[in-house]
C-alpha positions in Angstrom: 78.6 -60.0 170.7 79.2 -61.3 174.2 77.1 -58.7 175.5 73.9 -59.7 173.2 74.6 -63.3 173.7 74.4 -62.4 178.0 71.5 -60.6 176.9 69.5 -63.5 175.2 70.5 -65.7 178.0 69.1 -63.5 180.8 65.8 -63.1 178.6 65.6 -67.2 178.1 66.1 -67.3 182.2 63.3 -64.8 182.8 60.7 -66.3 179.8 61.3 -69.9 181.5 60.1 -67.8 184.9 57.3 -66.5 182.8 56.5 -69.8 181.4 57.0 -71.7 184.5 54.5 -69.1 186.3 52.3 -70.1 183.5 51.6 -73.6 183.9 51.3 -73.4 187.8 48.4 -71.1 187.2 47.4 -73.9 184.4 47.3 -76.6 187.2 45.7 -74.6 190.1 42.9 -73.6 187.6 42.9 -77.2 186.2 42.6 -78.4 189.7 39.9 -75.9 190.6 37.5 -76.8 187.0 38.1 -80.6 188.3 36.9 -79.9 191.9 34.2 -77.7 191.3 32.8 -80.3 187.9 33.0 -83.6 189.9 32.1 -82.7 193.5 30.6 -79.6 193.7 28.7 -80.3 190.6 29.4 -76.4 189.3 30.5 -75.9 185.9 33.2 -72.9 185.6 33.9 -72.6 181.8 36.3 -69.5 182.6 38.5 -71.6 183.6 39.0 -74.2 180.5 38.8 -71.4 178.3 41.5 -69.6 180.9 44.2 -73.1 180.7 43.6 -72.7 176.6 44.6 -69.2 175.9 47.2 -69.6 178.3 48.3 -72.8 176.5 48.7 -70.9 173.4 51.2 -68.4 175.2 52.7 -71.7 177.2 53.4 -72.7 173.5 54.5 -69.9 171.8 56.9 -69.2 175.1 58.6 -72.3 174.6 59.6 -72.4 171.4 61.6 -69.3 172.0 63.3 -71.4 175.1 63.7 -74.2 172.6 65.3 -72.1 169.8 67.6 -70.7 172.2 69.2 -73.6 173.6 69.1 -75.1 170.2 66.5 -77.6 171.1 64.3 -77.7 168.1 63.8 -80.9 166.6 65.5 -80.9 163.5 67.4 -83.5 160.7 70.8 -83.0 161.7 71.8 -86.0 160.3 72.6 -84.1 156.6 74.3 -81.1 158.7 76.7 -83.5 160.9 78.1 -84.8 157.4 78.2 -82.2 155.9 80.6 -80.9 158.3 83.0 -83.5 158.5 83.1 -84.0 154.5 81.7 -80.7 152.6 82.7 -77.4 155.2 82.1 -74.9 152.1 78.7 -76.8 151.7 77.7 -77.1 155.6 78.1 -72.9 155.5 76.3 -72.8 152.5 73.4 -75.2 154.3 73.4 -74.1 157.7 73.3 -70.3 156.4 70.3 -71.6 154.8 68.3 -73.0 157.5 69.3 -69.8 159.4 67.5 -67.3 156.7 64.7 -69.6 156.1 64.3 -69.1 160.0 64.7 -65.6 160.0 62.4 -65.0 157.5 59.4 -67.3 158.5 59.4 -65.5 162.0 59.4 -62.1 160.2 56.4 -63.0 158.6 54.9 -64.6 161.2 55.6 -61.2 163.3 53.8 -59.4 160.8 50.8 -61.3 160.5 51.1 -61.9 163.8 50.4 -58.0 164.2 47.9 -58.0 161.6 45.4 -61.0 163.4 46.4 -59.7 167.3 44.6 -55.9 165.7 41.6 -57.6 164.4 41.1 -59.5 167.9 41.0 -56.5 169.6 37.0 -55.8 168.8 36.9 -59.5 170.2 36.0 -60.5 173.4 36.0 -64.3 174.9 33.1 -65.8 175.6 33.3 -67.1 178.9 35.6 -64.9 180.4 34.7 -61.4 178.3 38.1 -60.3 178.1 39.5 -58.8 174.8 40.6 -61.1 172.4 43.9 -59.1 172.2 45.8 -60.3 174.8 45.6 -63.9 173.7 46.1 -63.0 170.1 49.1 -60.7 170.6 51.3 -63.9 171.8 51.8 -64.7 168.0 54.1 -61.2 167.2 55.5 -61.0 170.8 56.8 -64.5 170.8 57.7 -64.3 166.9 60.1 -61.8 168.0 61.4 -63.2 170.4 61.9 -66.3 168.1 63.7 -63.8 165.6 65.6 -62.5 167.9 67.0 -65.6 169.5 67.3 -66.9 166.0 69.4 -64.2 165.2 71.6 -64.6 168.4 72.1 -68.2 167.7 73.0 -67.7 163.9 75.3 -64.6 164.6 76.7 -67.2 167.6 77.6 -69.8 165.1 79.0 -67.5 163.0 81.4 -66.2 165.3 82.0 -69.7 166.4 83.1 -70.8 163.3 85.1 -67.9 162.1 87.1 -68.6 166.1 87.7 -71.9 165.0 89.6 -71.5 161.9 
């Protein structure tokens, strides 16, 4: 367990990286579009629809960060007392949320693989680059979100069973 959860930690580090490198090329091309529009009078669609796809990735990227470090905005509220009135019933719960999120990003993944095939006859308009490689951040980052979720729930798991 300790190796996975070194695993997943390493991976976090290196999608931040990623994600990081991916909003610096955001703002340099942001920069560039608001240059070349304002005072050299050029338009250079490329780069807005460039900052978009990358948005998407920027997106999906960061919610595996978020699910990770267990930063997902949630209603903890029922969960905290829960805990420190009901244990049998916070298991019960927090097993719950833990499948539901399992199960949403193995659909997603699926799908996911589904739509990211069907782009792949696509290109983009401005830039004429295949579709693909903007779609395919929907199953790459669904697994990554199923595997972190898995982490954290096998995590808590062990935590718990530690603790009694």
């Amino acid at each position: 367990m300790r190796k996975i959860s070194k695993f997943a930690d390493t991976l976090e580090k290196i999608i931040a990286v990623f994600s990081s490198g991916i909003l610096l090329v955001m703002t340099i091309f942001g920069v560039i579009q608001v240059v070349c529009r304002y005072f050299l009078k050029i338009s250079t669609p490329w780069s807005e629809e460039l900052m978009r796809y990358l948005y998407v990735w920027i997106t999906f990227l960061g919610v595996t960060i978020c699910i990770r470090s267990n930063s997902l905005s949630s209603v903890t509220s029922l969960v905290n007392k829960l805990s420190a009135t009901n244990k049998p019933l916070y298991y019960v719960v927090s097993a719950a949320i833990w499948l539901i999120q399992v199960f949403f990003y193995a659909i997603l993944f699926y799908f996911g693989l589904k739509y990211a095939a069907k782009g792949s006859g696509i290109s983009t308009s401005a830039m004429a680059l295949s579709m693909y490689w903007f779609y395919v951040a929907l199953p790459v980052c669904s697994a990554l979100s199923l595997f972190m979720s898995l982490v954290q729930a096998m995590e808590f798991i062990t935590k718990e069973c530690e603790m009694k």
